[in-house]
C-alpha positions in Angstrom: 56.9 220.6 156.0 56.4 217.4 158.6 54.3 216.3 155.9 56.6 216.5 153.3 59.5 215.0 155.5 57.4 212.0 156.3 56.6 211.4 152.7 60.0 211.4 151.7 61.1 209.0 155.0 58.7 206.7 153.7 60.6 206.6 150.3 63.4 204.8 152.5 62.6 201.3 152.3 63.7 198.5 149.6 59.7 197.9 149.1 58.8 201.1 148.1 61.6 201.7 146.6 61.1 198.9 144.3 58.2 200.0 142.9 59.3 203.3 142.4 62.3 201.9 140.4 59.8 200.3 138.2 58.5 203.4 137.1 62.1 204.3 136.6 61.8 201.6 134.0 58.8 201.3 132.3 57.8 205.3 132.1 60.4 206.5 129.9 60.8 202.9 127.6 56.8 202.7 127.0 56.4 206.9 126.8 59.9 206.7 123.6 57.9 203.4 122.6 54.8 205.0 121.9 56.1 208.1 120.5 58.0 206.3 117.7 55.0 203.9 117.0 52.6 207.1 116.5 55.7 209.4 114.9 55.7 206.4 112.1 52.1 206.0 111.7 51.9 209.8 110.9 54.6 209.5 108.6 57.1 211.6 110.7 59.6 209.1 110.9 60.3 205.6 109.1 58.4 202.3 109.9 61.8 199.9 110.8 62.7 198.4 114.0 64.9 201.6 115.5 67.3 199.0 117.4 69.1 197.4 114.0 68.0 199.6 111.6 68.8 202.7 113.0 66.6 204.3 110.9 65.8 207.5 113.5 66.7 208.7 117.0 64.7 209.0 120.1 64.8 212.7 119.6 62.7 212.9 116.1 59.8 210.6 117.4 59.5 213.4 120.2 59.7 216.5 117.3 56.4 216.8 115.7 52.6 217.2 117.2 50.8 215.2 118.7 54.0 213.0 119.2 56.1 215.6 120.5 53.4 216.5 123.3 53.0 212.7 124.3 57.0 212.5 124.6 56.9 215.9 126.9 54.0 214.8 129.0 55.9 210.8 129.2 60.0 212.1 129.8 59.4 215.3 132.4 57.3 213.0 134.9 59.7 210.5 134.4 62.9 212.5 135.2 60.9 213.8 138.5 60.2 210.3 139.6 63.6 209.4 139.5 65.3 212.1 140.7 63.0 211.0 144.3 64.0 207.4 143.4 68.1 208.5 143.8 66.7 210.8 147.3 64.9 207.4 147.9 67.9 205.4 147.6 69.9 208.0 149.8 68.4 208.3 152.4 67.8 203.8 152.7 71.4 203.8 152.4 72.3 206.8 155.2 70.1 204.7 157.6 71.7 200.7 156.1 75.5 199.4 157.0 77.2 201.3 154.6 76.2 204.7 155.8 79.6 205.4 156.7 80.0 205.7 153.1 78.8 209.0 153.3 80.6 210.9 150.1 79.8 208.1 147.4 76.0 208.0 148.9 76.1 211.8 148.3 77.7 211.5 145.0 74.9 209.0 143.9 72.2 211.4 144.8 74.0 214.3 143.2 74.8 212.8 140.0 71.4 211.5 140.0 69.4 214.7 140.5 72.2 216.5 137.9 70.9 213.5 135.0 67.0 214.3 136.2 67.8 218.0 134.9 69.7 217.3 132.3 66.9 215.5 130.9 64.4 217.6 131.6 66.1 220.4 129.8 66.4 218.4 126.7 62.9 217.5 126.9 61.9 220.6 127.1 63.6 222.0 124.4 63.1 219.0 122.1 61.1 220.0 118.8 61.9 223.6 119.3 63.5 225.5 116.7 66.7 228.0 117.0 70.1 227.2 117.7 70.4 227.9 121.5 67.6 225.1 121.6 69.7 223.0 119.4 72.8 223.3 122.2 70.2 222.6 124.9 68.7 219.7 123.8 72.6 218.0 122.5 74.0 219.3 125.8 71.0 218.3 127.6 71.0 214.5 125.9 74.6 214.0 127.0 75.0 215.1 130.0 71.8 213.1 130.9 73.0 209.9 129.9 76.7 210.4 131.6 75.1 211.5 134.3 73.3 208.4 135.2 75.5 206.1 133.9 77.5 207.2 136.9 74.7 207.5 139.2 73.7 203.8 138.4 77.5 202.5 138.6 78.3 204.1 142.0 74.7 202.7 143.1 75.5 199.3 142.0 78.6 199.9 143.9 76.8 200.2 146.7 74.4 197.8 147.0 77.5 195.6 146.7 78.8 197.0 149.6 75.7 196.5 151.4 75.1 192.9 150.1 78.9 192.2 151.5 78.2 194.0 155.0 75.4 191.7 155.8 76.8 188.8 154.3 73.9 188.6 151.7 75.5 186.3 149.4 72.5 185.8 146.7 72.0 189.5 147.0 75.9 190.0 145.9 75.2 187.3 143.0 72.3 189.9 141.4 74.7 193.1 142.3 76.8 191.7 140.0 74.8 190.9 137.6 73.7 194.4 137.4 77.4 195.4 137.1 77.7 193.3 134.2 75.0 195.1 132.4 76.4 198.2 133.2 79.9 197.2 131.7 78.1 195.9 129.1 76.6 199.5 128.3 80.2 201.4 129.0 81.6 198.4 126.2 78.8 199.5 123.7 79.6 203.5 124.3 83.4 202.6 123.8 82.4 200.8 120.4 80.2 204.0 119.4 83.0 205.9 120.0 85.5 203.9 118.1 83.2 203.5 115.4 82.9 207.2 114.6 86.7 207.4 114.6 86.5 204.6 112.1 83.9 205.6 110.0 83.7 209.3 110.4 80.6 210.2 108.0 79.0 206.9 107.7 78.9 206.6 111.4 75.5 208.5 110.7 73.8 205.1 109.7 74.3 203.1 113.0 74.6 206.5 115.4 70.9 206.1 116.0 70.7 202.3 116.5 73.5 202.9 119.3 70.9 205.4 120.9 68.2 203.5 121.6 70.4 200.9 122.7 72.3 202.5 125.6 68.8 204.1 126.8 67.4 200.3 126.6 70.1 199.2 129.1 69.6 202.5 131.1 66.2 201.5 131.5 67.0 197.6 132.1 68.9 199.0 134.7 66.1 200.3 137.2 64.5 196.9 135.9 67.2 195.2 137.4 67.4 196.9 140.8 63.9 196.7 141.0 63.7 193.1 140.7 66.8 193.3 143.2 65.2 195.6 145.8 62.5 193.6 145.9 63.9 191.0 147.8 65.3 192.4 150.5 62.7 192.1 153.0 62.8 194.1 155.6 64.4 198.2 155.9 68.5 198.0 156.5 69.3 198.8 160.5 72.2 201.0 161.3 75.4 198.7 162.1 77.3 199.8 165.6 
């Protein structure tokens, strides 16, 4: 158990943290990647470029063997590393100068570890057949990326706090930068969501295209506070 609690107080540094947000990134985006490039090659999905064309989901390059295993092995890891990212994050900010903040810091890790599940679950049951798969993996899908969307806002949140509590003014300059991206993201789910008002059937043809461009942003996301972790040197101290 000591063990385990000095592996996990280790996790509490910007450093290490950095890297792990990294992961964050690049796991999921090369694992979906990947899957899609050897989905098409197969001829289980279209050869087109997913972002504009819209011409599949991330959830039919993941269907189909030897893709769908790839996609499994790629998205559960990925989900388990983050979910100790957000108890990495918590616990740097319970020891930094906004640990007074004590609910939203909760919230974070919460929200966090609810989207890690979420994902999971729809990973899990992705490329299975039945309907009580089919609610699992649309449930799961949702919930996942609400989930951290609001993990990642109230993180941002945050480190803006933090930046503004040790008068770190180039640090507040990237914090909002990252809240930019992630109004950006909100803007493009609020245009999805108008569009299928709109359109109602022929929605269909751009749904997909608006998929892999929220996850893309998700992903720049941990990109972004990676970069942004990285360069706070030294482990936040406890204000008095």
């Amino acid at each position: 158990m000591s063990s385990l609690q000095s592996s996990l107080a280790a996790l509490n540094n910007p450093p290490t943290l950095s890297r792990l947000a990294w992961v964050c990134a690049l796991l999921p985006f090369l694992t979906t990647h990947v899957s899609y490039l050897v989905a098409a090659s197969l001829g289980h999905v279209e050869w087109c470029m997913p972002y504009w064309d819209a011409c599949t989901s991330i959830s039919a390059t993941g269907r189909q063997m030897p893709e769908k295993a790839w996609f499994k092995a790629g998205i559960i890891p990925a989900a388990l590393l983050t979910a100790l990212f957000w108890r990495g994050m918590h616990g740097w900010f319970s020891q930094s100068p906004v640990a007074h903040l004590r609910r939203s810091i909760l919230a974070m890790m919460l929200l966090g570890y609810l989207a890690c599940g979420f994902l999971t679950l729809y990973t899990l049951a992705l490329g299975e057949d039945g309907d009580t798969f089919r609610l699992m993996r649309r449930t799961g899908v949702t919930l996942a990326f609400t989930f951290t969307y609001l993990s990642q806002l109230l993180c941002t949140h945050l480190v803006g706090q933090y930046a503004r509590e040790t008068s770190d003014h180039p640090l507040v300059i990237r914090q909002q930068k990252l809240m930019t991206l992630l109004l950006s993201l909100l803007g493009v789910g609020i245009v999805s969501v108008l569009l299928e008002g709109l359109l109602g059937g022929d929605y269909d043809r751009y749904e997909d295209g608006f998929e892999w461009i929220m996850a893309l942003m998700l992903n720049l996301w941990f990109a972004g506070t990676a970069m942004l972790l990285a360069r706070i040197a030294l482990p936040a101290t406890p204000s008095h």
